[in-house]
C-alpha positions in Angstrom: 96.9 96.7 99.8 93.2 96.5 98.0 90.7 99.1 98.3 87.6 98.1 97.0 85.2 99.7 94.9 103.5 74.1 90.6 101.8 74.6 87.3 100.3 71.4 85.8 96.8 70.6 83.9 95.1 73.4 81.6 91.6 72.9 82.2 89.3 75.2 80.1 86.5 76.6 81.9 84.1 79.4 81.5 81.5 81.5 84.0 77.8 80.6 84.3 77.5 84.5 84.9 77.0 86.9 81.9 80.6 87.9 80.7 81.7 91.5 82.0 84.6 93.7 79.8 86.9 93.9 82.6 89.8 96.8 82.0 93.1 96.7 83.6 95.6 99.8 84.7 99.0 99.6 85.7 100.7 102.6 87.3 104.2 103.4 88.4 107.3 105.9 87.6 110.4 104.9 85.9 113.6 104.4 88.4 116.2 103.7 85.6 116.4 103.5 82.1 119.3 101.8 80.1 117.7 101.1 77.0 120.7 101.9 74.4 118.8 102.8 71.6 115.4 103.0 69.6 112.5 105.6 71.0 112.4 104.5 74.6 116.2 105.8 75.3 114.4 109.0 75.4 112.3 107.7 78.3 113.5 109.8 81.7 114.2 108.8 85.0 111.1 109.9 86.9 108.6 109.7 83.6 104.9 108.4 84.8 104.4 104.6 83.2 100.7 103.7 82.3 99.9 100.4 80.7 96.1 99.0 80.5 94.3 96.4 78.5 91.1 95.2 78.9 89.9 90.9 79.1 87.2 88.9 78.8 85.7 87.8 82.2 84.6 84.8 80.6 87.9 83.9 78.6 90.3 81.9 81.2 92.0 78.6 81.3 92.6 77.3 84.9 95.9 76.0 85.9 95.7 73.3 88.6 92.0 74.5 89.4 92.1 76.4 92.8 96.0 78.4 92.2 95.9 80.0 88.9 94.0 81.6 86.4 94.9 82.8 83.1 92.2 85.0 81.6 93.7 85.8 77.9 94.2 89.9 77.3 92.8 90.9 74.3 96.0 92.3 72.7 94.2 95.2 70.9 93.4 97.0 74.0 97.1 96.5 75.6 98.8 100.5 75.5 101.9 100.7 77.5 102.6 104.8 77.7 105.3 106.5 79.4 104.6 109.9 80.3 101.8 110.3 77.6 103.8 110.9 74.7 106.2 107.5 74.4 103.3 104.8 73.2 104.3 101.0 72.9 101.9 97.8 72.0 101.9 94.7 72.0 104.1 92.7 69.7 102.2 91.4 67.2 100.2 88.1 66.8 100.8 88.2 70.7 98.7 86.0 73.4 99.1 87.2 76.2 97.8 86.5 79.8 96.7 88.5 83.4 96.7 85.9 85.8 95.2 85.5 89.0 97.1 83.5 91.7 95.4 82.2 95.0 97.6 81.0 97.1 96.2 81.3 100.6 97.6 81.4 103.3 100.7 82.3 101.8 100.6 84.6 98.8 98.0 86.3 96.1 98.8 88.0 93.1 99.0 88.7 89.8 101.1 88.1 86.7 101.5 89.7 83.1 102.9 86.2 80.7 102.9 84.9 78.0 103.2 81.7 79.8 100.2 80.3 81.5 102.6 78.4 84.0 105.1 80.5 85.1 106.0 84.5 85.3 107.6 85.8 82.7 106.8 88.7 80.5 105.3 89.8 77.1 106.8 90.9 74.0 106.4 94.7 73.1 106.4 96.0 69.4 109.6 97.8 70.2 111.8 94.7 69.9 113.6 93.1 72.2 111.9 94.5 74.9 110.0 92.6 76.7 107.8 94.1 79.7 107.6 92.3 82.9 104.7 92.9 85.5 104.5 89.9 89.2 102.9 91.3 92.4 102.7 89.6 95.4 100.2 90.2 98.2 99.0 88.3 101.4 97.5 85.0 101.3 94.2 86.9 102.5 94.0 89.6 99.7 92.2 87.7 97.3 88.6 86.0 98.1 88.3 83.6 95.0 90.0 83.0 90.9 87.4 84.9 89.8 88.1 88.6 88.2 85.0 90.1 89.0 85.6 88.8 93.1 88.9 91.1 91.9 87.7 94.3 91.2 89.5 97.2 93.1 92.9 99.1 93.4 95.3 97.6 95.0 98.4 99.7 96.3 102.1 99.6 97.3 101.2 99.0 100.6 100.6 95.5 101.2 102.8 94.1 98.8 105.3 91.0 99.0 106.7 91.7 96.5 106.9 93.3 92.9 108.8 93.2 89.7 107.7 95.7 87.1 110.5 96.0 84.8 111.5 96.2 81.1 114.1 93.5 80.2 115.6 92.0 76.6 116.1 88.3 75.9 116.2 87.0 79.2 114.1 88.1 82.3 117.9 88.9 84.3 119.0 91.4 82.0 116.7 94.6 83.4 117.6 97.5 80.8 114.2 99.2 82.9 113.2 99.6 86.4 109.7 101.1 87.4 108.4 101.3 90.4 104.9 100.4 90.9 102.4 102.8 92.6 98.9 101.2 92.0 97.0 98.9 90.1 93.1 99.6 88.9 90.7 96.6 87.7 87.2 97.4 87.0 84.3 96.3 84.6 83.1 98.8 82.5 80.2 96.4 81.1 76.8 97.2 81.7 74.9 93.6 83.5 71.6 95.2 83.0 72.1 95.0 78.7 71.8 91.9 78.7 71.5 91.9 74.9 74.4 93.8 74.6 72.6 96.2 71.9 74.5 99.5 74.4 71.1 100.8 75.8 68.5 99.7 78.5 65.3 98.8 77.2 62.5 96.5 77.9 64.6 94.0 75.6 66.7 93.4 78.2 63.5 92.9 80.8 62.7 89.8 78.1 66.4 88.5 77.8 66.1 88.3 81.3 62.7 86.6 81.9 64.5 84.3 79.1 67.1 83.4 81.1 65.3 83.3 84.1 62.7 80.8 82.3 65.3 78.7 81.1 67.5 78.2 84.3 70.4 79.7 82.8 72.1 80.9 85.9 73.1 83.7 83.9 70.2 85.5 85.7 71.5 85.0 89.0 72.1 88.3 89.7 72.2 87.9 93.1 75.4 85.4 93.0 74.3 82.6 95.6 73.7 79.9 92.9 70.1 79.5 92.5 67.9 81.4 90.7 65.0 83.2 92.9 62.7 86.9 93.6 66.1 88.3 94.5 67.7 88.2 91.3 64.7 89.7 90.1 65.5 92.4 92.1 69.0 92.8 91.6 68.7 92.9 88.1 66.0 96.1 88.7 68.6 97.3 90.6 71.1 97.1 87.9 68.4 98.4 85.5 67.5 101.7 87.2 71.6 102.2 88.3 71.8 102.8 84.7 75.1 102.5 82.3 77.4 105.2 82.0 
């Protein structure tokens, strides 16, 4: 459940919308653990499991425009924690993916890959683990491919179905189990610094009046395509909201 706050054709395709930082987190508990050896053998039935990264709003390839959406994780960002004190990144010179599926009526969700056709997983620096991450929701959960249409928590309740596992050199042999509790996606850009400089300032009045002036529907704050008085306002809005 959310609580708001046939693979074919890349295309390439970015937003018309200023790009947001959009961050990613992952929650469960580990079930089993039958990793033989290396650090995460020491990994305990029952340990909390964290993993976050963070994307690019405006960094996605669509697959068959209209189903999927890969927006590429920027592998830096990408911790996966296990009971704060076991840390394990991404292998490196790793591109990996957080894809959006829309699939009304039948099924939404969401898929950790490094394929941007099908489920899979994604390689972690502890070698040969790989860690695998599919939820399945109602056809109704999701409004649109878009990330920031996304943002929310969305719960065990409400699922379809889930795999959240730890596995090595194929996706059938589990040597992990970990059962999900929540996931969290939320932008922690600022829209009001619009030129990204980290403060609010009458520079970002100007970037805006440049936009504006230029029909860049960047400025469309408001979202409805066009750009009007509204977005004029919305972007106050933003303004006097503040960053944290």
């Amino acid at each position: 459940m959310k609580t708001m706050a046939a693979f074919g054709l890349l295309v390439a395709a970015s937003s018309a919308t200023l790009a947001d930082t959009v961050s990613v987190t992952l929650q469960g508990s580990v079930a089993f653990n039958g990793i033989p050896e290396g650090p995460l053998t020491f990994v305990q039935e029952g340990d909390s499991t964290k993993v976050t990264f963070e994307l690019d709003s405006d960094n996605f390839f669509d697959v068959l425009p209209g189903d999927l959406r890969n927006y590429t994780i920027d592998s830096d960002s990408f911790f996966l924690n296990f009971a704060e004190s076991i840390g394990v990144d991404l292998a490196p010179d790793t591109e990996a993916y957080f894809t959006i599926v829309d699939g009304f009526p039948v099924s939404d969700g969401f898929i950790l890959s490094t394929s941007r056709t099908s489920p899979g997983g994604v390689p972690l620096s502890l070698p040969p683990n790989q860690l695998g991450f599919d939820l399945g929701y109602e056809g109704t959960t999701l409004d649109s491919l878009d990330i920031l249409d996304a943002l929310g928590t969305y719960e065990f309740a409400g699922l379809t179905r889930f795999n959240f596992t730890l596995w090595q050199r194929f996706p059938d042999n589990v040597v992990m189990e970990i059962d999900f509790s929540s996931m969290v996606i939320e932008s922690t850009s600022c829209i009001a610094d619009i030129d990204g400089d980290g403060e609010l300032t009458l520079f970002d009045f100007l970037a805006f009046q440049n936009l504006f002036d230029a029909g860049d529907l960047a400025a469309d704050f408001d979202g409805d395509g066009s750009l009007t008085l509204f977005d004029f306002l919305e972007f106050q809005n933003a303004f006097d909201a503040g960053c944290e």
